[in-house]
DRENMAR-629490 format. One record per residue (C-alpha): residue in three letters; z negated, y negated, x; residue number from 0. Coordinates in steps of 0.25 Angstrom, whole numbers, always signed. Each point is the difference from the previous one (the first is absolute). Layout:
// DRENMAR-629490
    aa      zz      yy      xx     i
   ALA       Z       Y       X   NUM
...
This chain:
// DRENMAR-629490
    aa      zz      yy      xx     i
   UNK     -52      -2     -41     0
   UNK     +12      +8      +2     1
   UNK      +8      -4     +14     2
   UNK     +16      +4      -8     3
   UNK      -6      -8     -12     4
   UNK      -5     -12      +8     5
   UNK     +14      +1      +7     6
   UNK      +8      +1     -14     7
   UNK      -6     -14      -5     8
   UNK      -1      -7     +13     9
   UNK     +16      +2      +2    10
   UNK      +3      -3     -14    11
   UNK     -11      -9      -4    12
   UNK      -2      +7     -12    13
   UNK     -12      +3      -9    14
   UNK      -9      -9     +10    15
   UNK      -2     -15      +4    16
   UNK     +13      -5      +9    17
   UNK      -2     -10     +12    18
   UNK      +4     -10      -8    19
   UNK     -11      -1     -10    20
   UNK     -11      +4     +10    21
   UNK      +6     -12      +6    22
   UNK      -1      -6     -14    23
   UNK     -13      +4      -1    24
   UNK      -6      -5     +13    25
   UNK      +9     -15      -2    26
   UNK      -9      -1     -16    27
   UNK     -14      +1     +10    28
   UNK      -2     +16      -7    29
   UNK      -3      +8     +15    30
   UNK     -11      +6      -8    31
   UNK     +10      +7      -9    32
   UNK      +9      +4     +12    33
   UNK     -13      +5      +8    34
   UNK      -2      +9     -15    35
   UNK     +12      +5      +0    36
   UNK      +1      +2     +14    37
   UNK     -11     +12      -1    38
   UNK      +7      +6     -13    39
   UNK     +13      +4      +7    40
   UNK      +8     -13      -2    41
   UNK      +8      +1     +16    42
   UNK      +3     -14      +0    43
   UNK     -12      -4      -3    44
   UNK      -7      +8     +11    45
   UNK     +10      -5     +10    46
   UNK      -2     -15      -4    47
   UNK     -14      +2      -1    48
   UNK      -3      +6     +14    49
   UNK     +10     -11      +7    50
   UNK      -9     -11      -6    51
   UNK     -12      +5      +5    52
   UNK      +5      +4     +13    53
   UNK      +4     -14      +0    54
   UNK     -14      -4      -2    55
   UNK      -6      +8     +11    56
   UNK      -6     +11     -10    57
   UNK     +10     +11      +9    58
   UNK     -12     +12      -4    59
   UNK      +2      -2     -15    60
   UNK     +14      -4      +0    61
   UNK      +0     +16      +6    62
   UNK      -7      +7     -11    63
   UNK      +8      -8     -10    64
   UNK     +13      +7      +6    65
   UNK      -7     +14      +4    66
   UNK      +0      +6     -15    67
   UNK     +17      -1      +1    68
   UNK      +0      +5     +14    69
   UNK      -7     +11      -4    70
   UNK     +10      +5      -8    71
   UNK      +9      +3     +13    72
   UNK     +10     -12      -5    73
   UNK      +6      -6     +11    74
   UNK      +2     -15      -6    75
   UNK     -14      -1      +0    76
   UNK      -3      +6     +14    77
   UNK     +11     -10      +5    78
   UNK      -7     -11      -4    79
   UNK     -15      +5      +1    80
   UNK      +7      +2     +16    81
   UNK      +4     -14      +0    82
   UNK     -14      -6      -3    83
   UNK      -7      +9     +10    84
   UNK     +12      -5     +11    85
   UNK      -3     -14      -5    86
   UNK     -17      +1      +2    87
   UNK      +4      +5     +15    88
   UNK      -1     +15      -2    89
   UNK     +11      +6      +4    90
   UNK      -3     +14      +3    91
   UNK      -5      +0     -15    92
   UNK     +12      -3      -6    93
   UNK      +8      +9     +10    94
   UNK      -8     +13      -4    95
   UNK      +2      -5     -14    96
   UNK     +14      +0      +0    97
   UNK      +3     +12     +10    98
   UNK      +0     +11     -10    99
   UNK      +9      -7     -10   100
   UNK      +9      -2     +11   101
   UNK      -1     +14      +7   102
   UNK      +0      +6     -16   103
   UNK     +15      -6      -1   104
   UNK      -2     -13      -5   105
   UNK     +12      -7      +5   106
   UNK      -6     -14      -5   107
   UNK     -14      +4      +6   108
   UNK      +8      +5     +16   109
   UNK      +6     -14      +1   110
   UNK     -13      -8      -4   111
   UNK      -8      +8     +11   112
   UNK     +12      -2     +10   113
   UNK      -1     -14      -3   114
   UNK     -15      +1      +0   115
   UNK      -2      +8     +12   116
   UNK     +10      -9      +7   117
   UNK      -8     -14      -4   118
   UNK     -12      +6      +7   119
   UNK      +5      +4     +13   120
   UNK      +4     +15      -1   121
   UNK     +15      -4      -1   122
   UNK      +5     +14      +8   123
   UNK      -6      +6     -10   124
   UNK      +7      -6     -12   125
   UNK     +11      +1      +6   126
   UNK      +0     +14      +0   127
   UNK      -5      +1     -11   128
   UNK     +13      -5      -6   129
   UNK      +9      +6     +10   130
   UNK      +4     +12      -8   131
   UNK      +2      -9     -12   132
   UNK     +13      -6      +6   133
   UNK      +9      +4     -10   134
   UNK      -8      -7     -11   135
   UNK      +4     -15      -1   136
   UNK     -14      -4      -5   137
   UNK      -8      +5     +10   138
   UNK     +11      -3     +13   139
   UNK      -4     -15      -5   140
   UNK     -14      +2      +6   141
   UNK      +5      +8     +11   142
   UNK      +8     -12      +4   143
   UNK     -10      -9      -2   144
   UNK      -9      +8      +9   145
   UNK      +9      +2     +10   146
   UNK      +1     -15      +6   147
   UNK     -15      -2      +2   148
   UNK      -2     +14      +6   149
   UNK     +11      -2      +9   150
   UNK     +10     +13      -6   151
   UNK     +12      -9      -5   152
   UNK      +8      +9      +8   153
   UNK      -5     +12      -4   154
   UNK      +2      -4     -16   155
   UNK     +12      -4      +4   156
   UNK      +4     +14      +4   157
   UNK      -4      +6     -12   158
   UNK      +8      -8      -7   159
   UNK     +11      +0      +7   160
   UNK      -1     +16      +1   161
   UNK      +0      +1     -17   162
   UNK     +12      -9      +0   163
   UNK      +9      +8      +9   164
   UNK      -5     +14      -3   165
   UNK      +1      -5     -16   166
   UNK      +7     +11      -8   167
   UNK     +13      -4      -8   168
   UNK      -4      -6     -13   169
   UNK      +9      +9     -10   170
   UNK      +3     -14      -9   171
   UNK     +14      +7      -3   172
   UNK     +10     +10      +6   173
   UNK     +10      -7      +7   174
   UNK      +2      +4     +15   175
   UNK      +0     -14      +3   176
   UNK     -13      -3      -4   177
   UNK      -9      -2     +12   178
   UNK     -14      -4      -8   179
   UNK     -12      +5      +3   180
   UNK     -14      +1      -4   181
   UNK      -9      -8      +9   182
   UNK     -16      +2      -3   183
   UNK      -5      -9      +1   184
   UNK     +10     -10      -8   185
   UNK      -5     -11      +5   186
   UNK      +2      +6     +16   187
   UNK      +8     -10      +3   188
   UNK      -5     -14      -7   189
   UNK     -15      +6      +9   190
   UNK      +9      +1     +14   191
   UNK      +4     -14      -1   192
   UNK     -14      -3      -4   193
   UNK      -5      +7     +14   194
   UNK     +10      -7      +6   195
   UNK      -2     -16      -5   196
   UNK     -15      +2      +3   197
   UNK      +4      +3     +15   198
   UNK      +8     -13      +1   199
   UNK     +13      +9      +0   200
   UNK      +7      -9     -12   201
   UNK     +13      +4      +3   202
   UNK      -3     +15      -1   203
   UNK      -7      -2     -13   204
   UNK     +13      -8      -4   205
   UNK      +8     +10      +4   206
   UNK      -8     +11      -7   207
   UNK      -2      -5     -13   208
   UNK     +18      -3      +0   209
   UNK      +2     +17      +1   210
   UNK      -9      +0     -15   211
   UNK      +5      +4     -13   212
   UNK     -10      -6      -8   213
   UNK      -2     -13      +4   214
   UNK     -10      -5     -10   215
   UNK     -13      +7      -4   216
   UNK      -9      -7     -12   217
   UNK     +10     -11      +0   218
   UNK      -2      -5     +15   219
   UNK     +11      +3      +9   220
   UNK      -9      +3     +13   221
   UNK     +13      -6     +10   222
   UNK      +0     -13      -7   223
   UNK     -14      -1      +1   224
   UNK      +1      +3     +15   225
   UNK      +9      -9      +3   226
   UNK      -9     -11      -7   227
   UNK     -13      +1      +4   228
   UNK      +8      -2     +16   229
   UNK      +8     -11      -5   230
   UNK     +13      +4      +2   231
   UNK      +7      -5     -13   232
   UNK     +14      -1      +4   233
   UNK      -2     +16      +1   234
   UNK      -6      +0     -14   235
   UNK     +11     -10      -4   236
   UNK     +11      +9      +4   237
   UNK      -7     +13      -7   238
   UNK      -4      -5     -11   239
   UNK     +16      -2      -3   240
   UNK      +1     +14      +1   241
   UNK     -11      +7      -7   242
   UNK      +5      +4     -13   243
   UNK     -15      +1      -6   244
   UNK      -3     -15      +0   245
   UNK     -14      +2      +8   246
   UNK      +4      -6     +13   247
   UNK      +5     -12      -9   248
   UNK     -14      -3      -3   249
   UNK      -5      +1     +11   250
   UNK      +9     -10      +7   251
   UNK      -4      -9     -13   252
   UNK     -13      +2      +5   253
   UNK      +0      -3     +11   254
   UNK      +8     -13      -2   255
   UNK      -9      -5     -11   256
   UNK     -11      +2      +9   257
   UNK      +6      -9     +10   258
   UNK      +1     -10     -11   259
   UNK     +16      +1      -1   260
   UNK      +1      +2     -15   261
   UNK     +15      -2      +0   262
   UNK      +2      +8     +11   263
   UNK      -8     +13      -9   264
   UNK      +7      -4     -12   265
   UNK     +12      +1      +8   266
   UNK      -2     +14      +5   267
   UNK      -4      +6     -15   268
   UNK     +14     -10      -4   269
   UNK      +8     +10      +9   270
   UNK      -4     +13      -9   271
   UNK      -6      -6     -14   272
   UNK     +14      -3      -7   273
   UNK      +1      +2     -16   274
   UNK      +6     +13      +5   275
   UNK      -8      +3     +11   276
   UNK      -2     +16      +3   277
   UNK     -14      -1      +3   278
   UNK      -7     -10     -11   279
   UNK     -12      -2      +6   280
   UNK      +4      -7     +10   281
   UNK      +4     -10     -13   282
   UNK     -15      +1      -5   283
   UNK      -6      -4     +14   284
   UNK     +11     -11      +1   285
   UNK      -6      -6     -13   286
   UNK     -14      +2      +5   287
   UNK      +3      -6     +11   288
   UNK      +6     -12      -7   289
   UNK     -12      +0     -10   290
   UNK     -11      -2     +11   291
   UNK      +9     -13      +5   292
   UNK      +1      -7     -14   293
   UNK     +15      +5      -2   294
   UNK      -4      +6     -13   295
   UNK     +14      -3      -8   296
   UNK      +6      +6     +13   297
   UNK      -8     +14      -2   298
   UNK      +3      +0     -14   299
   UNK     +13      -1      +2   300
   UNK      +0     +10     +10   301
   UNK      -6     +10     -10   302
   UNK      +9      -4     -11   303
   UNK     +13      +4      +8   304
   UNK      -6     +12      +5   305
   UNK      -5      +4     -17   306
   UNK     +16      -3      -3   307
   UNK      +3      +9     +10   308
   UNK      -9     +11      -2   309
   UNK      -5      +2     -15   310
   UNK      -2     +14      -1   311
   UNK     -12      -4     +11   312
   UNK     -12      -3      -6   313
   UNK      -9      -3     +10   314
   UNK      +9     -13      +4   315
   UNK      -2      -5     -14   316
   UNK     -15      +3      +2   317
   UNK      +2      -9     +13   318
   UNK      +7     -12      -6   319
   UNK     -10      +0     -12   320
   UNK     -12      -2      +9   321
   UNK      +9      -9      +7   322
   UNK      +3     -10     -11   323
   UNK     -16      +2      -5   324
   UNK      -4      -3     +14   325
   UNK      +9     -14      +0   326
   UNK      -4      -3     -13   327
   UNK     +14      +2      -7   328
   UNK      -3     +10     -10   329
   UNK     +13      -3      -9   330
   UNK      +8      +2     +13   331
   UNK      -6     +14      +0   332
   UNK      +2      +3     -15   333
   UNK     +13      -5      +0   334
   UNK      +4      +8     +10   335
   UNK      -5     +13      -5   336
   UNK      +4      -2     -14   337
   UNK     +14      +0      +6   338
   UNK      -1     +12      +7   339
   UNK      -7      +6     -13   340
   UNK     +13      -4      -8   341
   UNK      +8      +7     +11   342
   UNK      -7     +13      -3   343
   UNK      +2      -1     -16   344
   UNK     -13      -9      -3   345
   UNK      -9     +12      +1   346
   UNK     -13      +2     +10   347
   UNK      -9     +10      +2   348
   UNK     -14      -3      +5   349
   UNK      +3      +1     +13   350
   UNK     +11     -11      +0   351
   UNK      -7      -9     -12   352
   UNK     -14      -1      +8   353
   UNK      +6      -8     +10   354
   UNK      +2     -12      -9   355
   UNK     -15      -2      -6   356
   UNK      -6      -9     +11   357
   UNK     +12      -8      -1   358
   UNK      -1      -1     -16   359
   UNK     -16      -2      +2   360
   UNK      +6     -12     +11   361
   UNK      +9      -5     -10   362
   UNK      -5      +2     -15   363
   UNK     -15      +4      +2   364
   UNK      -8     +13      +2   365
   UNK      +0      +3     -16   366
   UNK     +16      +0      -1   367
   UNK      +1      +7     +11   368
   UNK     -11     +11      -4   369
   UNK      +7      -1     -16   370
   UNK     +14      +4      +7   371
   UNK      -6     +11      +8   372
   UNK      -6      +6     -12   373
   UNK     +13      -2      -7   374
   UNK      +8      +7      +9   375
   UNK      +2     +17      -4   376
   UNK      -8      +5     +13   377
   UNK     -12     -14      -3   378
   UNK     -10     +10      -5   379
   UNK      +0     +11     +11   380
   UNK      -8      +3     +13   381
   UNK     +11      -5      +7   382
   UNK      -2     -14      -5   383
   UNK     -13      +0      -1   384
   UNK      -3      -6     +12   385
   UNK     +10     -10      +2   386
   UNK      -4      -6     -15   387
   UNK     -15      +0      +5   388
   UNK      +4      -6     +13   389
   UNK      +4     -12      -7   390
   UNK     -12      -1      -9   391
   UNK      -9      +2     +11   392
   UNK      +5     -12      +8   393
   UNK      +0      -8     -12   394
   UNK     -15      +2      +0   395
   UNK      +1      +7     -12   396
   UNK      -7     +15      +7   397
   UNK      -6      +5     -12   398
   UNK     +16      +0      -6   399
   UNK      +4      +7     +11   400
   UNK     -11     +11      +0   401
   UNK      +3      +3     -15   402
   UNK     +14      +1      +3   403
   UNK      -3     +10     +13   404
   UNK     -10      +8      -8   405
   UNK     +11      +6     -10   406
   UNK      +7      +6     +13   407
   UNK     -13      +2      +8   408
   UNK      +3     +13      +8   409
   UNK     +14      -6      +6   410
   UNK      -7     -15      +2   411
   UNK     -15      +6      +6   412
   UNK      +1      -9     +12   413
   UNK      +5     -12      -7   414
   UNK      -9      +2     -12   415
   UNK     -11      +2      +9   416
   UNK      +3     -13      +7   417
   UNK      -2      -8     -12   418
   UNK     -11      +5      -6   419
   UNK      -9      -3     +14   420
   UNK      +5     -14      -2   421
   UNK      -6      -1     -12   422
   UNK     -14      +8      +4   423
   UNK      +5     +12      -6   424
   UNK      -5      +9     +13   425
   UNK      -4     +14      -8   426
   UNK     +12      +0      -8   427
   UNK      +8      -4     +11   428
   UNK      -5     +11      +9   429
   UNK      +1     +11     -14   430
   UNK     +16      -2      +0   431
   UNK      +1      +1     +15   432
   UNK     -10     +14      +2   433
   UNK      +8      +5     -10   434
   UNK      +3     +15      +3   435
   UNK     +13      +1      +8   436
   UNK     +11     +13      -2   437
   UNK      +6      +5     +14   438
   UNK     +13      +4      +4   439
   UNK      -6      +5     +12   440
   UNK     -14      -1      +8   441
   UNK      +7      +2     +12   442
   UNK      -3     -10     +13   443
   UNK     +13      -6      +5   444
   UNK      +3      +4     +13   445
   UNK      +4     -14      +7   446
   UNK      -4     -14      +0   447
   UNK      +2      -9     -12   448
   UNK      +9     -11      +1   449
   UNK      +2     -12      -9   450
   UNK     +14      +0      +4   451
   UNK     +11     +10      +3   452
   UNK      +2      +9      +7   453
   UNK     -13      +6      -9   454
């Protein structure tokens, strides 16, 4: 094994087994196959396979199952190999693992042993470990963390607060009058406030997070979260009137609907969700919201207005065509994006014409739905493959769906290999996913992977 190949196909799961179907495989009773493939190379397999015997107290051979990807200097493996020998109470073990990936300039390795080193008493020495990481927002997340329990908050707050005011000018454009700078770490402000919350100093942390310029980070807005978690809801009330992005909205709606005041959230999205509302996701979580309550003709109509007034944006006819499937209106749906398909001059492409086959499967039976979707320009290409199988398969019909994945095997390997270990099919199924696999680059990345921005 190679550690820039393991690496390749474990961040793109290609030409190997995904979670997903080693999931698969262990849900259809086949851990035998799973403990196979987990001593050929097969990552996921090896992962799973060591957790499950840890799980059952076999720790000694859950070790060896992972020691052949360790070897290889990878530093996915040495995470989790760490993890199980901190889980079986031996610390020091996993700490001289993972020390040389950190001290070799693995940024993900330095904060797992900060975080390591601090859950086992030697919290002085995770913390400067990080200290002269500051400027990095991944690893100042740590820092802060470690900070409280090891009784330097002030200190962290220093650091930060120096990389704020000594933050050089930002060069965003060449007017005099602009006075932004680059702060590193960019989140120096958003962990201040944090600093300050967990020492009961609410108000600080308030007043902190009101001097940001980015307010929401992956889709949460860190002062609206603040102010809920200590109740203050007039607070939020008033801010959410404010914030442009919509997250502070949901937030309030939150809150209310976890109160049990339903109108009152539906109320708060009301305020921001009009047909012409700037920020339409407030719209989509106000038909959510009226979904889960029963109010189904309500969400719907919420969406309708919001496709009239958007039809260039696709993904809010994706919303109110999984809408009226969920409420069991598929006419509605079709109805509605038969209009906006005649608005465009009656053609779709793929992208646009996918949308309806459930609702035609709901409405007029799987085979017209899959006759239309051959029928269409784009119905016999990779693109459409999988959406004509998905229909087939959850008709029961999985055989159908494997012929029809087969013809486009290298764009559908996953899907494909999905049905076919449905139907027993395990070789073939583990032939089209160990394909060989063309890389752009063998280079590890240098951050943390996120399943959602920033990346």
């Amino acid at each position: 094994m190679d550690a820039a190949d393991l690496d390749y196909r474990a961040r793109t799961q290609s030409g190997c087994l995904s979670p997903r179907l080693v999931s698969r495989l262990l849900e259809l009773g086949l851990a035998e196959e799973v403990e196979f493939w987990a001593g050929r190379g097969e990552w996921f397999c090896a992962r799973e396979w060591a957790r499950s015997l840890a799980e059952r107290g076999r720790q000694a051979e859950a070790l060896e199952v992972l020691a052949p990807y360790v070897a290889t200097g990878w530093w996915t493996a040495a995470e989790a190999m760490a993890g199980l020998l901190e889980a079986n109470g031996r610390a020091d073990e996993a700490i001289a693992l993972v020390r040389p990936h950190a001290e070799g300039g693995e940024r993900l390795g330095l904060g797992f042993l900060a975080r390591l080193l601090a859950r086992h008493g030697r919290g002085d020495e995770a913390f400067d470990l990080l200290r002269p990481h500051i400027e990095d927002w991944y690893l100042a997340e740590p820092l802060v963390d470690i900070a409280g329990p090891t009784g330097r908050h002030e200190e962290a707050y220093r650091l930060l607060a120096d990389r704020i005011e000594n933050a050089p000018p930002s060069r965003c454009c060449d007017h005099p009058s602009c006075g932004s700078r680059r702060v590193e770490p960019f989140n120096a402000i958003n962990l201040l406030a944090t600093i300050r919350e967990r020492q009961g100093r609410v108000d600080d942390a308030i007043a902190l997070l009101r001097t940001r310029e980015s307010t929401s980070i992956n889709n949460r807005d860190q002062l609206a979260d603040l102010l809920a978690r200590h109740g203050r809801i007039e607070e939020l009330r008033a801010y959410a009137a404010t914030a442009h992005h919509g997250h502070a909205t949901r937030r309030l709606a939150e809150l209310l609907e976890e109160r049990g005041d339903v109108e009152g959230a539906i109320a708060a999205y009301r305020q921001v969700a009009g047909p012409a509302a700037e920020d339409p996701n407030s719209a989509v979580e106000l038909a959510r919201l009226l979904a889960r309550h029963n109010r189904g003709d309500e969400a719907i109509g919420v969406m309708r207005a919001q496709a009239d007034a958007r039809p260039g944006e696709d993904w809010i006819r994706h919303t109110l065509a999984e809408l009226c499937l969920d409420q069991g209106r598929p006419a509605d749906g079709l109805a509605h994006l038969d209009a906006l398909a005649a608005a465009r001059g009656g053609q779709e492409e793929w992208d646009l014409f996918w949308m309806r086959l459930a609702l035609i499967a709901a409405s007029a039976g799987v085979d017209d739905a899959v006759q239309r979707a051959r029928a269409h320009p784009e119905g016999d290409t990779s693109s459409a493959a999988p959406h004509i199988a998905m229909l087939l398969a959850d008709a029961g019909r999985t055989e159908e769906a494997v012929a029809v994945l087969e013809r486009h095997a290298f764009a559908s390997s996953h899907d494909l290999a999905g049905h076919l270990i449905d139907l027993g099919r395990l070789g073939e199924a583990v032939a089209v996913l160990r394909r060989p696999v063309s890389r752009v680059s063998a280079a590890s990345t240098t951050g943390p992977w996120h399943g959602e921005p920033p990346f």
